[in-house]
N, C-alpha and C positions, 0 to 999 in steps of 0.2 A: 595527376600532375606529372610535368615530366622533371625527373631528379638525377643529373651528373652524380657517380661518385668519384672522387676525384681521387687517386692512388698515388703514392710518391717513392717511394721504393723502387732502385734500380738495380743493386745488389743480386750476384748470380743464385743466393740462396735464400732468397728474403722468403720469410712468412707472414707476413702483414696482407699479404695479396690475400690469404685467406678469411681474413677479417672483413677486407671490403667486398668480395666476394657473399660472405653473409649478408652483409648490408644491402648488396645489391640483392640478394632474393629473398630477403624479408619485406624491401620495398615491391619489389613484384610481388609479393603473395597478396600485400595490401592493395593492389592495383594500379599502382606507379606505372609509367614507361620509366625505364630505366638505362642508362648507357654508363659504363665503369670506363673510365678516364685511366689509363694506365699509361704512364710517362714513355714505357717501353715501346710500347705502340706508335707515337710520333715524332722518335728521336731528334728531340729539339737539341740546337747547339747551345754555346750561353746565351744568355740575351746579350743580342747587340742592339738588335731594334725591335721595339715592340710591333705590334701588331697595326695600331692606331696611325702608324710612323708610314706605313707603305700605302702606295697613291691604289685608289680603289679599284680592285681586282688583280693586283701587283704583290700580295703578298703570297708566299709559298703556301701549297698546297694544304700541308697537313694544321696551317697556324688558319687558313681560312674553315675548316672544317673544324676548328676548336673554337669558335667563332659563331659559328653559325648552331654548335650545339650548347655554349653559354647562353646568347641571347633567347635561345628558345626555351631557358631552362625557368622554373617558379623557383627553385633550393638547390642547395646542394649539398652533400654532406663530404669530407672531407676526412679521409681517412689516413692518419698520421704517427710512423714512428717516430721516435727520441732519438735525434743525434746531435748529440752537443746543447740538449735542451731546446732545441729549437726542432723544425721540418728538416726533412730530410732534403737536399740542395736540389733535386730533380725535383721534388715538390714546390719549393718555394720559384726558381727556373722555369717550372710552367704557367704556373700562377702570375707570377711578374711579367707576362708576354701580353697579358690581355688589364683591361681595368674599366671601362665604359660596360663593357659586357657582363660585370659581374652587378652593379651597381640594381640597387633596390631588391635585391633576393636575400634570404637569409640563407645562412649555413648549417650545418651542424658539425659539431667536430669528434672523433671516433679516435681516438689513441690507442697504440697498442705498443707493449712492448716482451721481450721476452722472459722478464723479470716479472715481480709482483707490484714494480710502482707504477707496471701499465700505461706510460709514455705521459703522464698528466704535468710534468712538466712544460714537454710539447706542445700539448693543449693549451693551456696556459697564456704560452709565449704566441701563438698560433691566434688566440684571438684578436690581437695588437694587428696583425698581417691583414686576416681576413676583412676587420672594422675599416682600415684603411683601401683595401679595395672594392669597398662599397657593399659586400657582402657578410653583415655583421652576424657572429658565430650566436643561437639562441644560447639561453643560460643555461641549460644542463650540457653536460659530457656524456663520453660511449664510452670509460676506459675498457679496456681487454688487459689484461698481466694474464700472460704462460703462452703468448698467443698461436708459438708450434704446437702447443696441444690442446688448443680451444676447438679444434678446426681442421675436419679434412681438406685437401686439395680443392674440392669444390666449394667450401664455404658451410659443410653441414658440420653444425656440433657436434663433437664427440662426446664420450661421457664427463671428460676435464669440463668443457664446455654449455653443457646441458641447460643451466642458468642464463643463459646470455637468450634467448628467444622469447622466456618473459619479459626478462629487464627493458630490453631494445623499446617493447610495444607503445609506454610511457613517452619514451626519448623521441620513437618519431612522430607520435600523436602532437609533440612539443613543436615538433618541424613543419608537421601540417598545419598546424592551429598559423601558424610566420608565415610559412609561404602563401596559404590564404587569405591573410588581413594585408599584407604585402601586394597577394595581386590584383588585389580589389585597389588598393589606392592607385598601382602602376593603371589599371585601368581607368583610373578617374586623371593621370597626370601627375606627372613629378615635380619636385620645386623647381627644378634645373634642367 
């Protein structure tokens, strides 16, 4: 399958990158393609106009290539700090650029934060967002709490961390089980 992760953290010392970073190569070991959506990467401005809004082949560069890697996606998992309870504003700013594109895939939602209540607040508020753009969050969570010390730079566990590559296996067996009864129907047709 091919699986977006989707990163929201723009912050000059965020460590959440390292969380989805995991995620991204625990889904590659399982066989995924995989591409990590990192907000940094396609320096969106706020939304003025989505994506939907520009006459065909008229929209900027980086908004058609988020576009073109949604609709090709079966899932996607969504990896999410706590600010203010909710995503973080670069996350929720990429997200609200697209909506047709998400529509009949499931999600999975990955919290993390640098405490021990591990962003499940976020998560939370976070599946209200996702249900609404047509990419409804499966029912278990990924929390992370300590997540500077779950995780090198690259995304491997450290000793703090060492639990998190069992636990995961469960969560995305969850996300496969969606994204495959999902693409069996998108392949039979949608209601709309």
């Amino acid at each position: 399958m091919f699986i977006p992760v989707i990163y929201g953290s723009v912050r000059l010392e965020r460590q959440g990158i390292k969380a989805a970073r995991f995620v991204e190569n625990e889904l590659k070991e399982r066989g995924h393609e995989v591409v990590l959506i990192d907000p940094l990467d396609y320096n969106l401005p706020f939304l003025d106009k989505m994506y939907k809004e520009y006459a065909k082949g008229e929209a900027p560069e980086n908004l058609q290539k988020l576009a073109g890697i949604f609709l090709k996606a079966d899932a996607f998992v969504i990896v999410t700090g706590e600010y203010n309870r909710t995503m973080p504003p670069a996350l929720i700013n990429l997200l609200d650029y697209f909506l047709e594109e998400f529509f009949w895939r499931p999600s999975a939602i990955v919290s993390y934060s640098a405490g021990s209540f591990a962003g499940v607040r976020a998560a939370e508020n976070s599946r209200t967002i996702l249900a609404e753009l047509g990419m409804p969050a499966i029912p278990s969570a990924f929390p992370i709490g300590k997540v500077q010390d779950s995780f090198d730079d690259e995304g491997k566990p450290t000793e703090a961390g060492k639990a998190y590559p069992e636990r995961i296996k469960r969560f995305l067996s969850e996300l496969e089980w969606y994204a495959e009864a999902l693409k069996n129907q998108r392949e039979k047709g949608t209601p709309y």
